[in-house]
Every structure is written in C-alpha cells, then in structure tokens.
PyMOL Python script that loads the backbone (N, CA, C, O; Angstrom):
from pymol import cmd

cmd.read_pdbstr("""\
ATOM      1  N   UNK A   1      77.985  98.570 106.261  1.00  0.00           N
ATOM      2  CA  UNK A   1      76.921  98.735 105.276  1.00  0.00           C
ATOM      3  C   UNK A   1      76.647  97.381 104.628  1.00  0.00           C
ATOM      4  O   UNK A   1      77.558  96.827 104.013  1.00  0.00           O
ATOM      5  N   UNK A   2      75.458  96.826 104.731  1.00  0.00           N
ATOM      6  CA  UNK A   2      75.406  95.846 104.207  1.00  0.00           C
ATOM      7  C   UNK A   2      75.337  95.596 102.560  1.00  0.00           C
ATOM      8  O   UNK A   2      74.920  96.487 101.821  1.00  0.00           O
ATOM      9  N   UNK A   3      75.850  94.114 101.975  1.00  0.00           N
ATOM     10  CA  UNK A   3      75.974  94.327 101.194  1.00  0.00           C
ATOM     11  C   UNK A   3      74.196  94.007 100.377  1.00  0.00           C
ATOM     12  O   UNK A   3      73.303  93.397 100.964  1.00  0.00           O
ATOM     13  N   UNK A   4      74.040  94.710  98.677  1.00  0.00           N
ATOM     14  CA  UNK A   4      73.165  94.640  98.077  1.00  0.00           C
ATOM     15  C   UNK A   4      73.053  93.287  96.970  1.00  0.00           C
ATOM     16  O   UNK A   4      73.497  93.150  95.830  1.00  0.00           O
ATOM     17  N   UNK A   5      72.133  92.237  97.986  1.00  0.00           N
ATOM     18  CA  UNK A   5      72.276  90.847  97.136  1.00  0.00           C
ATOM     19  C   UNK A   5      71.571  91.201  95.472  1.00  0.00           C
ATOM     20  O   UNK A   5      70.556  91.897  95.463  1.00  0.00           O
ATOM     21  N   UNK A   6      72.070  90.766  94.281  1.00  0.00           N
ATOM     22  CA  UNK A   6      71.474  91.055  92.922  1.00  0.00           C
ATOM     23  C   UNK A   6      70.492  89.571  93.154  1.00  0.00           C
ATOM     24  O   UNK A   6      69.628  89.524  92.278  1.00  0.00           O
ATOM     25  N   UNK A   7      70.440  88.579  93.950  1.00  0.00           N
ATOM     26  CA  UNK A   7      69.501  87.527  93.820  1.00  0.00           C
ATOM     27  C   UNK A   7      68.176  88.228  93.917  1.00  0.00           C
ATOM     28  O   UNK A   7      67.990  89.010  94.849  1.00  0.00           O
ATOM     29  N   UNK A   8      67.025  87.953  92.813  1.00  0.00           N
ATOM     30  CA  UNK A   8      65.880  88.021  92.915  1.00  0.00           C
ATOM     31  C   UNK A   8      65.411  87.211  94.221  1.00  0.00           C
ATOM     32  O   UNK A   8      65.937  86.114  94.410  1.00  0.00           O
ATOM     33  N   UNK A   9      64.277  87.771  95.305  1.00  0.00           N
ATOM     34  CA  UNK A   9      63.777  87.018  96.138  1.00  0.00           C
ATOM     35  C   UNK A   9      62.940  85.389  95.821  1.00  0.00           C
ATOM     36  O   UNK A   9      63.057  84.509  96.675  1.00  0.00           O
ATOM     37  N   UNK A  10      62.233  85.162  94.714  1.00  0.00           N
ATOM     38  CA  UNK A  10      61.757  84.433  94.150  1.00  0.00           C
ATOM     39  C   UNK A  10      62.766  83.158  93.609  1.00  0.00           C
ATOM     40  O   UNK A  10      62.313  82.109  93.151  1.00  0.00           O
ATOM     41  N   UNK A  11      64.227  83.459  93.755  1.00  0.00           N
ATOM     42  CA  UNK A  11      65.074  82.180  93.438  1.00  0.00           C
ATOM     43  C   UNK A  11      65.259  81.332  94.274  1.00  0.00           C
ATOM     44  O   UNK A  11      65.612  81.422  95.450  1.00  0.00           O
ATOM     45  N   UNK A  12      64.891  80.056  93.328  1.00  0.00           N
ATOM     46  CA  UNK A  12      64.806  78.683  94.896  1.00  0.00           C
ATOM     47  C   UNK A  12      66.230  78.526  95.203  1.00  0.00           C
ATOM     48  O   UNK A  12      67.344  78.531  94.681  1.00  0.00           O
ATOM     49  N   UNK A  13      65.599  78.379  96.357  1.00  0.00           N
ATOM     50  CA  UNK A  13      67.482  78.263  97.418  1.00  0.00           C
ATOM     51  C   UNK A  13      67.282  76.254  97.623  1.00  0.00           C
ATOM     52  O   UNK A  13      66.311  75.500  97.688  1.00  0.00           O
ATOM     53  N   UNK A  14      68.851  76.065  97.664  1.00  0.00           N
ATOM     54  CA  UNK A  14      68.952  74.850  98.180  1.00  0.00           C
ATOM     55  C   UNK A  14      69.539  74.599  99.543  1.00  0.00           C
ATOM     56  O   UNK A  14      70.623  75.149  99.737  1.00  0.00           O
ATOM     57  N   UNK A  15      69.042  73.876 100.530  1.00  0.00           N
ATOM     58  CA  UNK A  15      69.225  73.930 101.939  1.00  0.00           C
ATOM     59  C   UNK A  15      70.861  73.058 101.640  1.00  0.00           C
ATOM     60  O   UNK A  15      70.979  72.134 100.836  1.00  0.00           O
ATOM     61  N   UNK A  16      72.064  73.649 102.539  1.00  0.00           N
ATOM     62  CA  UNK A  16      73.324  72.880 102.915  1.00  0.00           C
ATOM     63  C   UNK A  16      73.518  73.073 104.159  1.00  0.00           C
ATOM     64  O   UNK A  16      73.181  74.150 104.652  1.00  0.00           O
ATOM     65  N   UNK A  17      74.161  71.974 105.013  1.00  0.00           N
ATOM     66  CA  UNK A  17      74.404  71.998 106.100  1.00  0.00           C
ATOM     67  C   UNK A  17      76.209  72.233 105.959  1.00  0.00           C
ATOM     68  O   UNK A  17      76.956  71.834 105.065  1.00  0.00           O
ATOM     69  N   UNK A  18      76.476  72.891 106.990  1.00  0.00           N
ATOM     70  CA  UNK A  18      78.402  72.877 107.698  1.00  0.00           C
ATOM     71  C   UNK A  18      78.340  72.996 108.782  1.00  0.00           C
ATOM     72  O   UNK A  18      77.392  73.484 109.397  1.00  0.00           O
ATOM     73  N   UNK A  19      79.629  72.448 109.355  1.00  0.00           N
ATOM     74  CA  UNK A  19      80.241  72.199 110.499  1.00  0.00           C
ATOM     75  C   UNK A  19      81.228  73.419 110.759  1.00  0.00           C
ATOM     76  O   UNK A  19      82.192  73.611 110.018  1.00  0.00           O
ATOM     77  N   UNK A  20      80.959  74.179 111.776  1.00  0.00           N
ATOM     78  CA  UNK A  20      82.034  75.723 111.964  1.00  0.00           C
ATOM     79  C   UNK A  20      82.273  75.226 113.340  1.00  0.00           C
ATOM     80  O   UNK A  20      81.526  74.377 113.827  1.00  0.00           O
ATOM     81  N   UNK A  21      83.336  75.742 114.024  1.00  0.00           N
ATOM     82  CA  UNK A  21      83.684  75.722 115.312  1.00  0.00           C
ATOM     83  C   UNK A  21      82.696  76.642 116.241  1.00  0.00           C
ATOM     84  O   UNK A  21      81.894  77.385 115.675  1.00  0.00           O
ATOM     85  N   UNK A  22      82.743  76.602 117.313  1.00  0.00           N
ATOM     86  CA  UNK A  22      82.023  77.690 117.978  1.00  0.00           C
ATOM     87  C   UNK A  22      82.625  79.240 118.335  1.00  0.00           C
ATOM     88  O   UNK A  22      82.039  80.148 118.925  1.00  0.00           O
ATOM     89  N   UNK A  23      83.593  79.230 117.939  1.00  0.00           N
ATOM     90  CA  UNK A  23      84.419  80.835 117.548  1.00  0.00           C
ATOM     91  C   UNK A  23      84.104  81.351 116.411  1.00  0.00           C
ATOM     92  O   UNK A  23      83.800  82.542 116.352  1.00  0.00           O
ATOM     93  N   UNK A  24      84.116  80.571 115.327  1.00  0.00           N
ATOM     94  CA  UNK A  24      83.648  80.882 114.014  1.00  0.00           C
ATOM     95  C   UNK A  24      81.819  81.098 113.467  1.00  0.00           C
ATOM     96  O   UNK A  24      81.469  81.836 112.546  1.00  0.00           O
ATOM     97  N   UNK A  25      81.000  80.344 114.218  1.00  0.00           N
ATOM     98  CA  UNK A  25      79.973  80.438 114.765  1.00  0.00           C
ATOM     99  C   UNK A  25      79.271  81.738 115.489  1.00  0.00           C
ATOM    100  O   UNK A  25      78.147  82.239 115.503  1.00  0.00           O
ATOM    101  N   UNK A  26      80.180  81.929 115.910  1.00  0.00           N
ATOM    102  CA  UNK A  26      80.208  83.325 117.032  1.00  0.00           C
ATOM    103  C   UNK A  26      80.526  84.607 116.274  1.00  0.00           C
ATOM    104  O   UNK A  26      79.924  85.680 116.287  1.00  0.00           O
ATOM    105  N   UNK A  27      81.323  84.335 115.788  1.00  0.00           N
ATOM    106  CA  UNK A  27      81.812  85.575 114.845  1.00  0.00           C
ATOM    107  C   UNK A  27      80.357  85.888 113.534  1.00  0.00           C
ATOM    108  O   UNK A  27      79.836  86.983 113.322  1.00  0.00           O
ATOM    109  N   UNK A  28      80.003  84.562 112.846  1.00  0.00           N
ATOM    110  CA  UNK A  28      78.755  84.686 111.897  1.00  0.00           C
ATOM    111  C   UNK A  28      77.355  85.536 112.552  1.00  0.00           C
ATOM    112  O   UNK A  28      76.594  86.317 111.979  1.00  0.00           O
ATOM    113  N   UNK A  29      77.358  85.026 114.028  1.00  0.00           N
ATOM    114  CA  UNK A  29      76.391  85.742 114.802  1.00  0.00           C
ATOM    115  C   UNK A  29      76.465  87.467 115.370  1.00  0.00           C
ATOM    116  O   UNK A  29      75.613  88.163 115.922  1.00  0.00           O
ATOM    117  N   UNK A  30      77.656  87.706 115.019  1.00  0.00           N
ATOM    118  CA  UNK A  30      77.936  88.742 115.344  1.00  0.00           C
ATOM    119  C   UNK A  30      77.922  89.591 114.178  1.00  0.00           C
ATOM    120  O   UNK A  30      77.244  90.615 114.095  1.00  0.00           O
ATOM    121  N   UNK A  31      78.683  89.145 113.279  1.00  0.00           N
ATOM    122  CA  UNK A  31      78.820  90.194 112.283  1.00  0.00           C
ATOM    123  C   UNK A  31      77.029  90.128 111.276  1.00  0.00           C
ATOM    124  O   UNK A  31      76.718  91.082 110.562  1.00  0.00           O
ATOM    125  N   UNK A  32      76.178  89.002 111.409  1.00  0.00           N
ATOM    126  CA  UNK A  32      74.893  89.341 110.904  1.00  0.00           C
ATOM    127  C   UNK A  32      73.952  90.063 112.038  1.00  0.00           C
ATOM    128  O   UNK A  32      72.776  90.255 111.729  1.00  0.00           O
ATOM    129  N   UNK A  33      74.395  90.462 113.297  1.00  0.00           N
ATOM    130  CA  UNK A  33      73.804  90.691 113.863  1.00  0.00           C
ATOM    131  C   UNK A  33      74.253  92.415 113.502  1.00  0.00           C
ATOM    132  O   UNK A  33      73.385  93.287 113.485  1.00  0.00           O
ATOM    133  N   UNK A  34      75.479  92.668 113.274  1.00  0.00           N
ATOM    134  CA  UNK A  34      76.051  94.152 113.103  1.00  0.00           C
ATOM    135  C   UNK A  34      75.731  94.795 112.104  1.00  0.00           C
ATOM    136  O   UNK A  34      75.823  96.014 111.957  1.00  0.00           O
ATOM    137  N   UNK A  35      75.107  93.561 110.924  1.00  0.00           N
ATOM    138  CA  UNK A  35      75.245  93.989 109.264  1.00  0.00           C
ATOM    139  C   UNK A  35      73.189  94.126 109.573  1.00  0.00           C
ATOM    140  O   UNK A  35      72.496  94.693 108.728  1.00  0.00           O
ATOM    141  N   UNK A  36      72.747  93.695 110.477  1.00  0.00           N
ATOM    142  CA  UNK A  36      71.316  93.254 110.309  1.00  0.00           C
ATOM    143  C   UNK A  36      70.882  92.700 108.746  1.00  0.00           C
ATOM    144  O   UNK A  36      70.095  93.133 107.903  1.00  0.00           O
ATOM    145  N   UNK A  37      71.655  91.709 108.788  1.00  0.00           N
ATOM    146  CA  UNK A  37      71.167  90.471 107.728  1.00  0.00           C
ATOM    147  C   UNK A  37      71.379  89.145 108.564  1.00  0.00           C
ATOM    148  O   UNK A  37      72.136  88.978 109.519  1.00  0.00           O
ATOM    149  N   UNK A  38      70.454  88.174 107.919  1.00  0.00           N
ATOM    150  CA  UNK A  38      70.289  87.133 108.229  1.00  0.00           C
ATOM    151  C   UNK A  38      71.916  86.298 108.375  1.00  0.00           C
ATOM    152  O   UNK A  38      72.943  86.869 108.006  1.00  0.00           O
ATOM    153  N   UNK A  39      71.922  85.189 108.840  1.00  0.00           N
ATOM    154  CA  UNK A  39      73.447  84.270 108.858  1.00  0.00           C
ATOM    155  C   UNK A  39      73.273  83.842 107.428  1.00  0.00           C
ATOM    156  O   UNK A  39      74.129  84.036 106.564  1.00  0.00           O
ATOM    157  N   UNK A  40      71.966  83.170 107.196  1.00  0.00           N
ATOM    158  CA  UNK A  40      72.420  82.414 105.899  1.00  0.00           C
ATOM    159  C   UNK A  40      72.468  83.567 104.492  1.00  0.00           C
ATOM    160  O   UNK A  40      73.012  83.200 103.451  1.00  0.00           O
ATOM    161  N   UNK A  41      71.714  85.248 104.628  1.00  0.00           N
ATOM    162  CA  UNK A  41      72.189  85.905 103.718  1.00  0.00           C
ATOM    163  C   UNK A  41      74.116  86.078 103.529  1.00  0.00           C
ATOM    164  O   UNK A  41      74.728  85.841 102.488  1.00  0.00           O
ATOM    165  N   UNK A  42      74.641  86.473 104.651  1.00  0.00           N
ATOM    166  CA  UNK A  42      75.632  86.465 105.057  1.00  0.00           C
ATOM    167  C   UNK A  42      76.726  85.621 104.371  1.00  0.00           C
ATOM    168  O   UNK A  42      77.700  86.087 103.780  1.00  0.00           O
ATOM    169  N   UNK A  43      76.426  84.291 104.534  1.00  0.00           N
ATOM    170  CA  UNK A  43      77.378  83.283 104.333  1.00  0.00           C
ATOM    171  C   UNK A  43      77.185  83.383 102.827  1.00  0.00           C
ATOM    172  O   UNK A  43      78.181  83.506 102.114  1.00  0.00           O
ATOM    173  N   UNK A  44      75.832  83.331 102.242  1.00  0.00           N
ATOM    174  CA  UNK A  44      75.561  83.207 100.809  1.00  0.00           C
ATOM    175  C   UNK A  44      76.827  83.856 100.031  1.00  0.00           C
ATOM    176  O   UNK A  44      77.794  83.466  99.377  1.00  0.00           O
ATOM    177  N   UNK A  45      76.205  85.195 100.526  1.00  0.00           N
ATOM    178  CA  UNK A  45      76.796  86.507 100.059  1.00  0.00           C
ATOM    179  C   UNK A  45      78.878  85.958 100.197  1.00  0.00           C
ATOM    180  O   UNK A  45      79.504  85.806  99.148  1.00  0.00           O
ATOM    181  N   UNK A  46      79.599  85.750 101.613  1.00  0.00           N
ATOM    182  CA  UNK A  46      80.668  85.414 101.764  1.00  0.00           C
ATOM    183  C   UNK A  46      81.376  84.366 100.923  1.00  0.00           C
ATOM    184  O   UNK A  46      82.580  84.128 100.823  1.00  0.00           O
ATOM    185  N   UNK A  47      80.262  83.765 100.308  1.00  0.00           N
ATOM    186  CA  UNK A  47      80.523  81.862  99.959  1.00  0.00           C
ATOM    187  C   UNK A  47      81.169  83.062  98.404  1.00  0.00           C
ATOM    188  O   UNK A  47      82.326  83.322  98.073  1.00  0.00           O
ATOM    189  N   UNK A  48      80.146  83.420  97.935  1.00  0.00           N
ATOM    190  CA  UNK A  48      79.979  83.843  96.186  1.00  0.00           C
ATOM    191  C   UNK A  48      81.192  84.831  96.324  1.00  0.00           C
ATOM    192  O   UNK A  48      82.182  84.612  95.627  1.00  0.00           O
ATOM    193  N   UNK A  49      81.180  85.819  97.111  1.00  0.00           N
ATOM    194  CA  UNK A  49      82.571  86.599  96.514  1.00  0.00           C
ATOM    195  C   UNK A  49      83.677  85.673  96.872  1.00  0.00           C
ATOM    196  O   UNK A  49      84.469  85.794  95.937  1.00  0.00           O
ATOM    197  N   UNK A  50      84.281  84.603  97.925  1.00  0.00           N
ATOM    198  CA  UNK A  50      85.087  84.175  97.765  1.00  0.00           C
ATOM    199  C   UNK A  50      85.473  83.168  96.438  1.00  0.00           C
ATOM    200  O   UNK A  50      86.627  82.971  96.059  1.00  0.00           O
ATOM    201  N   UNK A  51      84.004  82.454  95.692  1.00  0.00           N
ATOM    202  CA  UNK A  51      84.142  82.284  94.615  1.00  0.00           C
ATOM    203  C   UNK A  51      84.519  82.520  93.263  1.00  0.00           C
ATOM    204  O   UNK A  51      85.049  81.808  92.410  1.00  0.00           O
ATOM    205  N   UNK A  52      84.046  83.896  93.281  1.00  0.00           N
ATOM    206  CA  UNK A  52      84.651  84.889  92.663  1.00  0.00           C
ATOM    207  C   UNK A  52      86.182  85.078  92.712  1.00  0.00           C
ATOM    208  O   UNK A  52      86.979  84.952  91.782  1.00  0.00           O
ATOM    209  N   UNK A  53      86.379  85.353  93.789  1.00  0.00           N
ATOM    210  CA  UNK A  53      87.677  85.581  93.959  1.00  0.00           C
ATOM    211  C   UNK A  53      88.870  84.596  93.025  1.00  0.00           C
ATOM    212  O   UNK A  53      89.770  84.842  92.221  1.00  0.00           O
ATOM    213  N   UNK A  54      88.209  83.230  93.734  1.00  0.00           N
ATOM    214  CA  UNK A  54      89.061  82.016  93.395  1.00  0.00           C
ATOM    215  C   UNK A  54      89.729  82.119  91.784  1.00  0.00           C
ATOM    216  O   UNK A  54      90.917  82.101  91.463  1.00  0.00           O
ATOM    217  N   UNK A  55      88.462  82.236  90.881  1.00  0.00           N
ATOM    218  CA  UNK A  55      87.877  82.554  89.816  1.00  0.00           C
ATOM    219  C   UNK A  55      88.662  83.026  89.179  1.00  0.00           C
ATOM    220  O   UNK A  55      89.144  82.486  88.184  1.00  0.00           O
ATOM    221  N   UNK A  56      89.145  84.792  89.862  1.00  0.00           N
ATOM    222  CA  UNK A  56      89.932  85.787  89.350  1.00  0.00           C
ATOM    223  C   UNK A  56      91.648  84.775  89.733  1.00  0.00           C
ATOM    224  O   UNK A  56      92.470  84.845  88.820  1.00  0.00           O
ATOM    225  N   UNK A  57      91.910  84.253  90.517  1.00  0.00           N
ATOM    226  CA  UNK A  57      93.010  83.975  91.342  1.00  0.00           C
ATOM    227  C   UNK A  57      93.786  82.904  90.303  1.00  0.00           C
ATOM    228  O   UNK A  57      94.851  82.350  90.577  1.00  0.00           O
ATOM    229  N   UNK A  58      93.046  82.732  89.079  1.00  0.00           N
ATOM    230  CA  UNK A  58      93.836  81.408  88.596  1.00  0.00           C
ATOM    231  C   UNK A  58      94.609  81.991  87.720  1.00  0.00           C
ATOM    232  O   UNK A  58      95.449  81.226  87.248  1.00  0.00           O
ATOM    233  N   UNK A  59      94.652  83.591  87.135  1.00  0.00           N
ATOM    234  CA  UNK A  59      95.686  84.376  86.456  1.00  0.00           C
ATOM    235  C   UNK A  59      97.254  83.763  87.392  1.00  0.00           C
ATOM    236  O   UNK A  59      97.419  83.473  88.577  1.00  0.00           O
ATOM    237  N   UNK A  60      98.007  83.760  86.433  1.00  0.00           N
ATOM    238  CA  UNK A  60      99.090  83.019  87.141  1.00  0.00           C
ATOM    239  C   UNK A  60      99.714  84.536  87.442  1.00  0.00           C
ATOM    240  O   UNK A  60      99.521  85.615  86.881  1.00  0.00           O
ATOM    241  N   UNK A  61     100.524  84.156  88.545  1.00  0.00           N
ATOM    242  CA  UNK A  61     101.875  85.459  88.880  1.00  0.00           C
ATOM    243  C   UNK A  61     102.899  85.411  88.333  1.00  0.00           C
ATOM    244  O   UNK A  61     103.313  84.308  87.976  1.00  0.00           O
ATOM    245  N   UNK A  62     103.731  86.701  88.054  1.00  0.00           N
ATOM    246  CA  UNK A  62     104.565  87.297  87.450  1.00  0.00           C
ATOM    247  C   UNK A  62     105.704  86.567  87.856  1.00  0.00           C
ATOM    248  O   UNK A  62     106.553  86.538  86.966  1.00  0.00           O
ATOM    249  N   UNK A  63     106.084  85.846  89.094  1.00  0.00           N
ATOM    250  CA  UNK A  63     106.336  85.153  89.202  1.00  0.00           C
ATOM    251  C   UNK A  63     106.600  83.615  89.113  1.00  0.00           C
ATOM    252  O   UNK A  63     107.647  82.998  89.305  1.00  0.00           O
ATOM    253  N   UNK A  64     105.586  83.251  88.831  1.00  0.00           N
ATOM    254  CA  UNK A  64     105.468  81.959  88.184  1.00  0.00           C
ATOM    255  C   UNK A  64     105.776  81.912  86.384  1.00  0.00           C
ATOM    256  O   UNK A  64     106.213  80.974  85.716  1.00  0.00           O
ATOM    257  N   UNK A  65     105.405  83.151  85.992  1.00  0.00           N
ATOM    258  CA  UNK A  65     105.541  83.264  84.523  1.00  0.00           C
ATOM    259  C   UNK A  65     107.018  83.468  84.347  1.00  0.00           C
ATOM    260  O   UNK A  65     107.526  82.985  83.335  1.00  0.00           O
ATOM    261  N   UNK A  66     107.848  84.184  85.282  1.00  0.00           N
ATOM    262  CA  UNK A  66     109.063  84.093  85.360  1.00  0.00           C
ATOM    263  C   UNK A  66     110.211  83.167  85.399  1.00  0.00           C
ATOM    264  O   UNK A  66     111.394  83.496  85.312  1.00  0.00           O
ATOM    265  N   UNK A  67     109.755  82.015  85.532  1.00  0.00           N
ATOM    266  CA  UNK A  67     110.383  80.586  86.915  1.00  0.00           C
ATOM    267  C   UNK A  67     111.717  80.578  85.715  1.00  0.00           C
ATOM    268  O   UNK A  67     112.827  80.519  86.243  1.00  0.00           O
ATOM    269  N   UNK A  68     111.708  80.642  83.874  1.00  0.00           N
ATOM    270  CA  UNK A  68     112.877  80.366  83.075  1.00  0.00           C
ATOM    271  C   UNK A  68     113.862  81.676  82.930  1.00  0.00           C
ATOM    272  O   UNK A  68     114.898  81.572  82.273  1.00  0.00           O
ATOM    273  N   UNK A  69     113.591  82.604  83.407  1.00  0.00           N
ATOM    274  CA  UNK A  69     114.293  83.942  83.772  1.00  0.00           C
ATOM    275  C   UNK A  69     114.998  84.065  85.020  1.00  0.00           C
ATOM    276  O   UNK A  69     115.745  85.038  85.121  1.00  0.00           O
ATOM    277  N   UNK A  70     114.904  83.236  86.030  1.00  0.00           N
ATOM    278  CA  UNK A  70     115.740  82.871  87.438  1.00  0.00           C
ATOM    279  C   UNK A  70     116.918  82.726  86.589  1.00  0.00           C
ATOM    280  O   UNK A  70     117.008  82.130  85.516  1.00  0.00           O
ATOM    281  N   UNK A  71     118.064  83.554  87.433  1.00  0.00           N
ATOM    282  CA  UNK A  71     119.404  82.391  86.907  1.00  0.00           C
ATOM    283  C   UNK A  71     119.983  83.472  85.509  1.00  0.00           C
ATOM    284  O   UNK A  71     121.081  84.021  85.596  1.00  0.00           O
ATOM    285  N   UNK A  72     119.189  83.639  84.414  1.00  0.00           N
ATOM    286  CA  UNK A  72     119.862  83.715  82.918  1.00  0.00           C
ATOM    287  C   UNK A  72     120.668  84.818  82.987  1.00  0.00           C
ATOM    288  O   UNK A  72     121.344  85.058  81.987  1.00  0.00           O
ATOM    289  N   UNK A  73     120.794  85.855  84.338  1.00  0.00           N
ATOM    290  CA  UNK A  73     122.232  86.570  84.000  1.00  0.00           C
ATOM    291  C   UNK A  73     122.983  86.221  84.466  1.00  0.00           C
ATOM    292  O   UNK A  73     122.823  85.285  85.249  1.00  0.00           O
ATOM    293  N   UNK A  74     124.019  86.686  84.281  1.00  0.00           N
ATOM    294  CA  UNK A  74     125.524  86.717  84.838  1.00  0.00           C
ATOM    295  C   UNK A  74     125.857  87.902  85.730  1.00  0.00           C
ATOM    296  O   UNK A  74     125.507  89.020  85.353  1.00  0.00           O
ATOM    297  N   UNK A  75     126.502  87.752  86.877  1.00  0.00           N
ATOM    298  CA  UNK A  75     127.025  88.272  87.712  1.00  0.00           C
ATOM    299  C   UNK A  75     126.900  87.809  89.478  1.00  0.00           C
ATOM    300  O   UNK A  75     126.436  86.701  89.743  1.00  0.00           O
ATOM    301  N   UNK A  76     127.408  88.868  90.756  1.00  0.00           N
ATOM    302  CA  UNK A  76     127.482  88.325  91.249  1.00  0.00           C
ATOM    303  C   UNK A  76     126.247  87.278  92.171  1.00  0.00           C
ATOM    304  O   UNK A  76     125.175  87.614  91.668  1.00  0.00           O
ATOM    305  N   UNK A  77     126.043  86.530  92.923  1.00  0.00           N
ATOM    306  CA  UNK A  77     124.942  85.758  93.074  1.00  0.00           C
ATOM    307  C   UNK A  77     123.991  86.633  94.347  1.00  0.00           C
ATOM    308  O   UNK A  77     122.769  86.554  94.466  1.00  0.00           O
ATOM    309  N   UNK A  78     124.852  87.396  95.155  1.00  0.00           N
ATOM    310  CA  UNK A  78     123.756  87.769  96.152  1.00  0.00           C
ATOM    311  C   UNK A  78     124.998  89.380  96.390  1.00  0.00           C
ATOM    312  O   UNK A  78     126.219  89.414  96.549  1.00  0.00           O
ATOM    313  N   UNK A  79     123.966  90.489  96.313  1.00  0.00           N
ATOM    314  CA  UNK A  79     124.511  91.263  96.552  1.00  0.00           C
ATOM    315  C   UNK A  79     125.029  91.983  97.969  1.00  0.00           C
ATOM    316  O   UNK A  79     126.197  92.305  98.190  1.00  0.00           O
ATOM    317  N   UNK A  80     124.140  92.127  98.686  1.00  0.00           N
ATOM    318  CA  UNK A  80     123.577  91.621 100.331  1.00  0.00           C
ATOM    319  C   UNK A  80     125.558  91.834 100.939  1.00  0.00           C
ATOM    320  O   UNK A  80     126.065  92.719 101.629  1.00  0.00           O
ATOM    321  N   UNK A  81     126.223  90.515 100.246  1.00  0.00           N
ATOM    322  CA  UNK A  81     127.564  90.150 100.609  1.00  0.00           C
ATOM    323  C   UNK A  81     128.601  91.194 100.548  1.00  0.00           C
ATOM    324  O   UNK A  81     129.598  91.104 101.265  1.00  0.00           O
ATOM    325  N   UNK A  82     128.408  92.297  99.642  1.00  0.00           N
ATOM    326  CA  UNK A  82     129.365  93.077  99.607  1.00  0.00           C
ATOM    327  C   UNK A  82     129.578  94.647 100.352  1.00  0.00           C
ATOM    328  O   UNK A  82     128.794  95.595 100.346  1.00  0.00           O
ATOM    329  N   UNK A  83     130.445  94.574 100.755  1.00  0.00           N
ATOM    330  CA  UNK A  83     130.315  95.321 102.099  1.00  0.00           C
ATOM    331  C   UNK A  83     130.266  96.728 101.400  1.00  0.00           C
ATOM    332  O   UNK A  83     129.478  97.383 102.081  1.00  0.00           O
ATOM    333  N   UNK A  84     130.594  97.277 100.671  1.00  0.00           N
ATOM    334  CA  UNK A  84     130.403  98.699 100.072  1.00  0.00           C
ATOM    335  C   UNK A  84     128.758  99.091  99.901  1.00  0.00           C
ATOM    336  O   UNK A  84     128.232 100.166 100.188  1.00  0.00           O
ATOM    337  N   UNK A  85     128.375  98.368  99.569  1.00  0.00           N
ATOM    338  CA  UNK A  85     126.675  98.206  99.488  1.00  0.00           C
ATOM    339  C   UNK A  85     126.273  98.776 101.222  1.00  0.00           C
ATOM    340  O   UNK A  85     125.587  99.792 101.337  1.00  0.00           O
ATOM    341  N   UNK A  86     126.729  98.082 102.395  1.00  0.00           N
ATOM    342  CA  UNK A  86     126.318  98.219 103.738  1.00  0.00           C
ATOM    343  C   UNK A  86     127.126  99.102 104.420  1.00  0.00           C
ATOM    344  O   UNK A  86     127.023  99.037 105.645  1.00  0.00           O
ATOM    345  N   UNK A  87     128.074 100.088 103.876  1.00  0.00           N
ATOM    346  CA  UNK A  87     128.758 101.124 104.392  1.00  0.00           C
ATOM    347  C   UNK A  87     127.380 102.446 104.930  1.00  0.00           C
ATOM    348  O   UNK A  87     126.704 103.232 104.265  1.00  0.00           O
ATOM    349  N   UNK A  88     127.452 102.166 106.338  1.00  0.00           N
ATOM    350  CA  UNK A  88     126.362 103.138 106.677  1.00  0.00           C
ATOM    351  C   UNK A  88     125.273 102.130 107.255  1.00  0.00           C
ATOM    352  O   UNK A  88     125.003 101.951 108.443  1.00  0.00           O
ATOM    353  N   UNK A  89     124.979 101.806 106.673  1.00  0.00           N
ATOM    354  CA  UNK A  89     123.822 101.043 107.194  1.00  0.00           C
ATOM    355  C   UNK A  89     123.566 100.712 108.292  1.00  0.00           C
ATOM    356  O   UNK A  89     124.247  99.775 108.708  1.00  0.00           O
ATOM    357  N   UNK A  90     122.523 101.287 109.237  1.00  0.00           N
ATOM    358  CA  UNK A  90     122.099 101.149 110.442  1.00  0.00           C
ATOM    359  C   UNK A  90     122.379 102.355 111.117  1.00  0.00           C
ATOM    360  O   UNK A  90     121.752 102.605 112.147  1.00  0.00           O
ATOM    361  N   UNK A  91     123.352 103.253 110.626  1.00  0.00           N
ATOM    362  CA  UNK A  91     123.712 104.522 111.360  1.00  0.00           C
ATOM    363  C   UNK A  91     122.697 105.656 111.881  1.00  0.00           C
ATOM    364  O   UNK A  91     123.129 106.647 112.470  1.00  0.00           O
TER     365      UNK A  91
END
""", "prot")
cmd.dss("prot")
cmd.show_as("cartoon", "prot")
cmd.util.cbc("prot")
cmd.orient("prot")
C-alpha cells in the first residue's frame, strides 16, 4: 500500500543527484514499480522517515544510562560457572 505523501503538490522540490550500485538501483525500480509511485516519490518518502527515525534514535539506551551501575554489586562475577545452575541442562 503505498504510502500517503502530506507534501502539498505545489512545493518546490530541489533536484539531488546519488550514486547507488546497480542492485540497489534495481531494487528502487522494483519496489516503485510494485508501490506504483514514482523512484523519486519513493526515495523522498524513504529519505524523511529514515530522518525521522534518526531524530527519535538520539534518546540514549537504558544501557548507556546504566554504564555507572556495571560492577556496584557484590557477588559472584558470572553465574553461567556454577554447575548447580546447569544440572539438567540440555536433557
């Protein structure tokens, strides 16, 4: 289902050129040919949600917010090692 551009038709576009491989090329021709939209609606459309995306992507991870919580307990270092834990395992 193709997607529904919110660009008014009347907004001036600016011409950019890129360099794609000819697999990647191939694939743009295919999937605007499947979506029946143009390549350059296509890419528009691909360029802006990956922008988006980026956008959303700079919330840091729970992980990274974590990095001074590595380490601060005590006990043993890897549990994995103790064989009561792997009694059974694989049976």
């Amino acid at each position: 289902m193709p997607l529904v551009s919110a660009r008014p038709a009347a907004v001036p576009m600016k011409t950019i050129s890129i360099k794609v491989s000819q697999v990647l090329a191939a694939r743009i021709e295919d999937a605007a040919e499947a979506t029946e939209r143009s390549k350059s609606d296509l890419l528009r459309d691909a360029i802006e949600q990956y922008l988006i995306r980026g956008e959303l992507s700079t919330a840091r991870s729970f992980s990274s917010e974590a990095t001074d919580l590595s380490g601060c307990l005590e006990g043993p270092d890897d549990l994995s090692f103790n064989p009561r834990h792997l009694e059974g395992y694989g049976s």
